[in-house]
C-alpha positions in Angstrom: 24.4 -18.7 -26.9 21.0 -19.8 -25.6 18.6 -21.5 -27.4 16.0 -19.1 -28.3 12.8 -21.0 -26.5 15.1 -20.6 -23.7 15.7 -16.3 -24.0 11.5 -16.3 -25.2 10.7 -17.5 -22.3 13.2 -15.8 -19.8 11.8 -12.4 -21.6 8.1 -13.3 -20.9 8.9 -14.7 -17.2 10.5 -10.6 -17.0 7.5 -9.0 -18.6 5.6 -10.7 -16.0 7.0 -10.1 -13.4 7.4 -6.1 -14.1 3.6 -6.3 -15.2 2.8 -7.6 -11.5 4.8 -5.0 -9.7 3.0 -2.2 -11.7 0.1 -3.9 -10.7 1.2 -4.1 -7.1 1.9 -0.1 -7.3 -1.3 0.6 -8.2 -3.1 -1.3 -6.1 -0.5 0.1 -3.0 -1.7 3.6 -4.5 -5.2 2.9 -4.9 -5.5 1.8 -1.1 -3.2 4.9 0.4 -5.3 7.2 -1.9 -8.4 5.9 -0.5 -7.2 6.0 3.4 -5.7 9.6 2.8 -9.5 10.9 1.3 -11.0 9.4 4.2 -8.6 11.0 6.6 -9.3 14.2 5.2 -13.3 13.8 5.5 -12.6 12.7 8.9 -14.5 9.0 7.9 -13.2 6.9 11.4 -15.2 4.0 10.3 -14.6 4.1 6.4 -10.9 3.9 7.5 -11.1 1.3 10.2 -12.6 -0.8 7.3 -9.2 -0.6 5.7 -7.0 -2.0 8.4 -6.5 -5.3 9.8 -8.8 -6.3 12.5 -5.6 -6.2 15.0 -5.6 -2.2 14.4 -9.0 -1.4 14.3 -10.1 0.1 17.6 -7.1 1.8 17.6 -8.0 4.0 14.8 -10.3 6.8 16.9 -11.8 10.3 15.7 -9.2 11.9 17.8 -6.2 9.9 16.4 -8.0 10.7 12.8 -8.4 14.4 13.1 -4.1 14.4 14.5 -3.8 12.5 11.3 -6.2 14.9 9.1 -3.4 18.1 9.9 -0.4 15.4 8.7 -2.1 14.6 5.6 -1.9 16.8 4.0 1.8 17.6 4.0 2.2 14.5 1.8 1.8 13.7 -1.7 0.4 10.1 -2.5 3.5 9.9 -4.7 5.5 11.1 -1.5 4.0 8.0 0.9 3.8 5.4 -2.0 7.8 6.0 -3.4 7.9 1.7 -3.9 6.4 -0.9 -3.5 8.1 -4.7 -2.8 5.9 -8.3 -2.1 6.9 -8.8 1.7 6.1 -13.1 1.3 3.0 -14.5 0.3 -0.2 -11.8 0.1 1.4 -8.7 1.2 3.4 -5.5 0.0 5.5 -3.1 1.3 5.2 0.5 1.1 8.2 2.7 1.3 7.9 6.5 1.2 9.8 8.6 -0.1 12.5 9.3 2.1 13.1 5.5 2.5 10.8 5.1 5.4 8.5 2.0 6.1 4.7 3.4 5.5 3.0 0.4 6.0 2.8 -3.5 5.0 -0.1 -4.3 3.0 -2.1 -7.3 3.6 -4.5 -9.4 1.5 -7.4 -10.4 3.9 -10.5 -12.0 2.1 -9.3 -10.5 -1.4 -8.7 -6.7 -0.3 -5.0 -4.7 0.5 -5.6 -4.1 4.6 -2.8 -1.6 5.9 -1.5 -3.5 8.7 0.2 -0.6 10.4 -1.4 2.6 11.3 0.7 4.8 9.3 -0.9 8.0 9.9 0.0 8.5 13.3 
């Protein structure tokens, strides 16, 4: 039998840890929710803003109003199934059918899609 410091702490290490991946769901949500309402109002430079500088020009009105048709096909709940930490400051987002949507990356304090998943 463990000594009960021992199973206290294991439990609060658990409850941690789910508390973070909620937290990590949300925020994966939160950013996917954001991109798709600025897909859908055709905002090319609201939604440049939420991608890594590597992906930015590549994000034009014509690749945005291709994406604006897609978008709406999907359910937030659809693109954002789960969410796992993919190493230090970044998540990945699996959609529902087990596909990749994007890896998430924390640049300067804010989730930057680092793949343009919309394509």
């Amino acid at each position: 039998m463990m000594p009960r410091p021992l199973v206290l702490a294991i439990t609060l290490l658990l409850a941690l840890v789910a508390v973070a991946r909620a937290d990590d769901t949300a925020d994966a949500k939160a950013v996917i929710t954001k991109q798709m309402d600025q897909i859908k109002a055709e905002d090319v430079d609201g939604l440049k803003a939420g991608f890594t500088k590597r992906l930015q020009d590549k994000i034009t009105a014509d690749t945005v109003k291709k994406a604006k048709g897609e978008a709406s096909k999907y359910t937030i709940d659809d693109l954002v199934a789960s969410v796992a930490p993919a190493g230090k400051d970044s998540l990945k987002i699996k959609m529902k059918n087990g596909r990749t949507l994007t890896t998430l990356v924390k640049v300067d304090g804010k989730w930057l899609a680092d793949t343009i998943w919309f394509k």
